[in-house]
C-alpha positions in Angstrom: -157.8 -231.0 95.3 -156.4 -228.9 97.7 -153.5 -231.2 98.2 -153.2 -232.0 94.4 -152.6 -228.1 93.9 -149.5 -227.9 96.5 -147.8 -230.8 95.3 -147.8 -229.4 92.0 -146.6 -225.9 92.8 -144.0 -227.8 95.1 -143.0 -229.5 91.8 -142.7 -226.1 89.4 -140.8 -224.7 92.2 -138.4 -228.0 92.1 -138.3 -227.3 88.2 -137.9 -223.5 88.4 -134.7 -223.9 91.3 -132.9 -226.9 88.8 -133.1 -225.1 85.7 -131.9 -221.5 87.3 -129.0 -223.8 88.4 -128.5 -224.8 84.8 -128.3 -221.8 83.4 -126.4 -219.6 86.2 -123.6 -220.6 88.9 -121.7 -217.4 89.6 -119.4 -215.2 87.6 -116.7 -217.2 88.3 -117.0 -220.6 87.0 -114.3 -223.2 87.4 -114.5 -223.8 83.5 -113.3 -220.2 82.9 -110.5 -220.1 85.4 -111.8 -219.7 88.0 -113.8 -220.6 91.0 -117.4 -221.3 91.2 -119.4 -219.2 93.8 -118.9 -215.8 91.8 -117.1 -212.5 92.0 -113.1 -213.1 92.3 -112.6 -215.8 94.5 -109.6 -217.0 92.6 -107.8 -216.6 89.5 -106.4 -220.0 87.8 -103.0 -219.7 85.8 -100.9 -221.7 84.0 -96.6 -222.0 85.1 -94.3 -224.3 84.7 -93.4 -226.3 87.9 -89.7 -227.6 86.9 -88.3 -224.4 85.6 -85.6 -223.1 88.0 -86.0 -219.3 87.8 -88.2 -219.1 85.9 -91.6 -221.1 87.2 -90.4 -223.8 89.7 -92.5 -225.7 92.6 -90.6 -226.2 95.6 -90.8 -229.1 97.5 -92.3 -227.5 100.2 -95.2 -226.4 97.8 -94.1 -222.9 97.6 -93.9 -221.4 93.6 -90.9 -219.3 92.8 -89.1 -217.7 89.2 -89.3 -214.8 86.6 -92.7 -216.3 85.3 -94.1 -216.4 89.0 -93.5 -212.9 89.8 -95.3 -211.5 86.6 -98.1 -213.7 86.9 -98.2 -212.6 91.0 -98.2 -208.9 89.4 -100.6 -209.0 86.5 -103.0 -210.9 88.8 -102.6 -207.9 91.3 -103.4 -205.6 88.8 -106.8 -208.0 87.6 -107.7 -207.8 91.1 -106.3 -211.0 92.6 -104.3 -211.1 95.7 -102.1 -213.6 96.1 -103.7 -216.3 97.9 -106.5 -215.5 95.2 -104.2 -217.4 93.0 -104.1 -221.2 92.2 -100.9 -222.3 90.0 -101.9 -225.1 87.4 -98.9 -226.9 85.8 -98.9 -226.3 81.9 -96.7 -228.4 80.2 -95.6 -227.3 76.4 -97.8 -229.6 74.5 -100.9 -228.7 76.8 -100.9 -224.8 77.0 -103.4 -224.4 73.9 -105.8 -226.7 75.4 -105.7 -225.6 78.7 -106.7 -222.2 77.5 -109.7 -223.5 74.9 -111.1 -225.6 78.6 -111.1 -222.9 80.4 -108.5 -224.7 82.5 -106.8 -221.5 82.8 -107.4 -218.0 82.5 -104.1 -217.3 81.6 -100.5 -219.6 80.8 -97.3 -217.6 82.2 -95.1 -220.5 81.1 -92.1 -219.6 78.6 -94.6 -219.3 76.2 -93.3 -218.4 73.0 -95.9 -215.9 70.5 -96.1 -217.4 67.1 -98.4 -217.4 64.3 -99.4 -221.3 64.9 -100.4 -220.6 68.5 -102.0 -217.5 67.5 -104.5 -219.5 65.4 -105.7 -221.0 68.4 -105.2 -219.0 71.4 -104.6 -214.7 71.8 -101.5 -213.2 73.5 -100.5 -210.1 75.7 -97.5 -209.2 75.8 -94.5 -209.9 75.1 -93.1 -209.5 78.4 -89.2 -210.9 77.9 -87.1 -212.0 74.5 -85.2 -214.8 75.3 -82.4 -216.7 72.8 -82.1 -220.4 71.9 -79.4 -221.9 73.1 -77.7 -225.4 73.8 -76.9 -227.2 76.9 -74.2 -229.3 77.0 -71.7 -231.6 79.6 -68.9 -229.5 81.3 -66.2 -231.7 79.4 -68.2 -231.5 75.8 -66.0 -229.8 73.2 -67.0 -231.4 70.3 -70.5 -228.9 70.0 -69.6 -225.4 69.3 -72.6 -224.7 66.4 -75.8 -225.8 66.0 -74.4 -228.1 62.8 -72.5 -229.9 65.6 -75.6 -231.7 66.3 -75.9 -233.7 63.1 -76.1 -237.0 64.2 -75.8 -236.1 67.5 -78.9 -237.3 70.4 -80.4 -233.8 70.7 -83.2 -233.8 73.7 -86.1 -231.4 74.1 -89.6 -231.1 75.4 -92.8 -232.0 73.2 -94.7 -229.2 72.1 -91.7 -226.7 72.3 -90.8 -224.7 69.5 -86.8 -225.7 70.3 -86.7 -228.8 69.0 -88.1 -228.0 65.9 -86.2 -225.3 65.0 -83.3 -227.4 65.3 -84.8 -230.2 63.3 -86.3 -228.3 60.1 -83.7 -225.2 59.8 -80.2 -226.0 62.0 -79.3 -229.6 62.1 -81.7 -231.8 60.2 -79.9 -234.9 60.7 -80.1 -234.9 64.7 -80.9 -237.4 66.4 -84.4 -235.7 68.4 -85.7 -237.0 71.3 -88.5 -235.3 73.1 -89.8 -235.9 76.6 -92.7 -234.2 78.7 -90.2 -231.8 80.7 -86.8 -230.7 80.4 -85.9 -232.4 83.8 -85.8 -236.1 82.0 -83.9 -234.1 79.4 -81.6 -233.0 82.1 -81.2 -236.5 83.5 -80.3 -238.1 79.9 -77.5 -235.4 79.4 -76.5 -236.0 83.1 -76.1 -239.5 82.3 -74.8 -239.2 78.6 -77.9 -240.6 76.8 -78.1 -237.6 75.3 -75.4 -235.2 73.9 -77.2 -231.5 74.1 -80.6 -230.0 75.2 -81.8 -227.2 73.6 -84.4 -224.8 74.7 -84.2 -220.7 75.2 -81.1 -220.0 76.9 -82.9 -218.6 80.0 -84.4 -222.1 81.1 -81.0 -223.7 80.6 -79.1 -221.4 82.5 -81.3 -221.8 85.7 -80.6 -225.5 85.5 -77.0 -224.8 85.3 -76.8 -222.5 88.1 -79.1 -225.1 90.6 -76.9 -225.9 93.2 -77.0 -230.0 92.7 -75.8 -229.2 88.4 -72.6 -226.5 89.0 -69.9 -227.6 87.5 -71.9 -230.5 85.6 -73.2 -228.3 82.0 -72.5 -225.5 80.4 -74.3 -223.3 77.6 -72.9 -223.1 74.1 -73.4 -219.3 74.1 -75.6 -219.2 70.9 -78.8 -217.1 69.7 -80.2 -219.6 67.5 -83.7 -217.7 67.5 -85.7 -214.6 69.0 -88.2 -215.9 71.2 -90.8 -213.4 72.5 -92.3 -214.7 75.6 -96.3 -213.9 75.5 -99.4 -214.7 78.5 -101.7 -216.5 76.8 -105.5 -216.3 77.4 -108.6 -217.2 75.7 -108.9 -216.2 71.7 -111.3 -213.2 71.3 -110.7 -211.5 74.5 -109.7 -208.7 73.7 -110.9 -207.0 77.6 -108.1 -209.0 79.4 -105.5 -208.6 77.0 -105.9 -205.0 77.1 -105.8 -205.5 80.9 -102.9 -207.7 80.7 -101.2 -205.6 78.2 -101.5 -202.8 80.6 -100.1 -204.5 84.0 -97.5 -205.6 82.0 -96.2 -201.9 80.8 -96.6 -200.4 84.7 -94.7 -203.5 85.6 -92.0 -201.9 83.5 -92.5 -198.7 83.9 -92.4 -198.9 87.9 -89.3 -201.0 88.1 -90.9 -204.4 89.0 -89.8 -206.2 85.8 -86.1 -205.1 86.3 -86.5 -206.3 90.1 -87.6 -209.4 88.9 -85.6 -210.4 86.5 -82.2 -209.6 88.7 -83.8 -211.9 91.3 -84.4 -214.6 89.3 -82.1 -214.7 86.2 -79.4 -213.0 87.9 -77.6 -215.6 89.9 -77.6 -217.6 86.6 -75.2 -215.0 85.3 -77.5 -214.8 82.3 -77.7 -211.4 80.5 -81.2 -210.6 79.6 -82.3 -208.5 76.8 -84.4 -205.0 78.1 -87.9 -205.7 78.1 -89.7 -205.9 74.4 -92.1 -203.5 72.8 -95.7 -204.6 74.0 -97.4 -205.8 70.4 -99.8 -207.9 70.9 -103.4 -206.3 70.8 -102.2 -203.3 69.2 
């Protein structure tokens, strides 16, 4: 009887252990962007990895760009060192989803605030404005204005906002193709597949200036729309935007952003706009 009485204790205890496992598992689980085992261990967030300066991965591993270095500062200000960190690639059409997961905790990635994302995901921010614009071959005169590219083979990335513009309100009779990252886009105009590649000015002009494309392209010069770069982070709350929101005005205020963006954008010879009014959350 004895012996019947342990066993079963032994089993409660068995019970008790698997369902406290259930139900807990740290503070910091890898479904909310983070790492299992609790308390800051590691922050997970969302870049672009073929963005030259502006989210990039080096073939040695190492991250670098505009995009990079406010993530690196906002996490600083959450708490997160450094190599607390872990960059996840977030590609255009992928952002919202990586967010709803918990993927991510937040998506530093070009990321353009509109109403249509704002039905699924929240923004802080903005953090920089940056211009649509066109890429096009060194040699190209024959696209001067957006209308240029009527029956032209426009390229862009899936999920952008760029492509559309172009498609609904500035040349409806391009030619659109889209790809899952601007370098195949790069690669058709390279090789004369495609005539122009459109995204925000500031992405183009980092490919331009890469060392392997001078002389290759060059950027029409146009403003074909505002776009308000924003971090995105889980809809409803409204605790880390208000954290975010926050790093992101010291970042301003202390000099950082400036510093950032003359390291990055600056070699381009791209003229950035002065940092944006913080609105989101307000």
């Amino acid at each position: 009887m004895k012996l019947f009485k342990a066993g079963a204790a032994a089993a409660v205890a068995v019970v008790l252990s698997l369902t406290a496992t259930a139900c807990g598992g740290g503070s910091g689980s890898a479904g909310d962007g983070g790492t299992a085992g609790g308390g800051k261990d590691k922050i997970v967030i969302g870049i672009k990895f073929d963005q030259p300066g502006l989210g990039l991965k080096t073939p040695d591993g190492k991250f670098t760009g505009f995009d990079v270095d406010v993530a690196t500062y906002v996490a600083k200000e959450l708490g997160y060192q450094p190599d607390q960190i872990e960059f996840k690639q977030a590609v255009s059409a992928e952002r919202e989803n990586m967010i709803s997961n918990g993927d991510v905790k937040l998506v530093v990635a070009t990321y353009t605030i509109n109403d249509k994302r704002k039905a699924k995901v929240d923004f802080a921010g903005p953090y920089f404005l940056a211009h649509q614009d066109l890429l096009v071959r060194a040699d190209d005169t024959s696209i001067t204005k957006a209308e240029d590219l009527n029956k032209k083979k426009l390229c862009s990335v899936a999920g952008s906002t760029s492509a559309q513009n172009v498609k609904t309100k500035l040349a409806p009779e391009a030619d659109l193709r889209e790809n899952p990252g601007y370098s195949e886009c790069l690669t058709g105009l390279e090789n004369g597949s495609v005539d122009a590649l459109t995204t925000d000015g500031s992405i183009l002009a980092g490919y331009a200036a890469q060392e392997k494309n001078k002389g290759k392209f060059k950027l029409v010069g146009l403003k074909l729309s505002d776009e308000p770069y924003g971090i995105g982070l889980k809809k409803g709350d409204k605790e880390l935007q208000t954290k975010v929101n926050a790093a992101l005005k010291k970042m301003v205020e202390d000099g950082s952003w400036q510093k950032a963006v003359d390291a990055n954008l600056g070699p381009a010879g791209y003229k950035a706009d002065p940092a944006p009014q913080i609105t989101e959350g307000s």
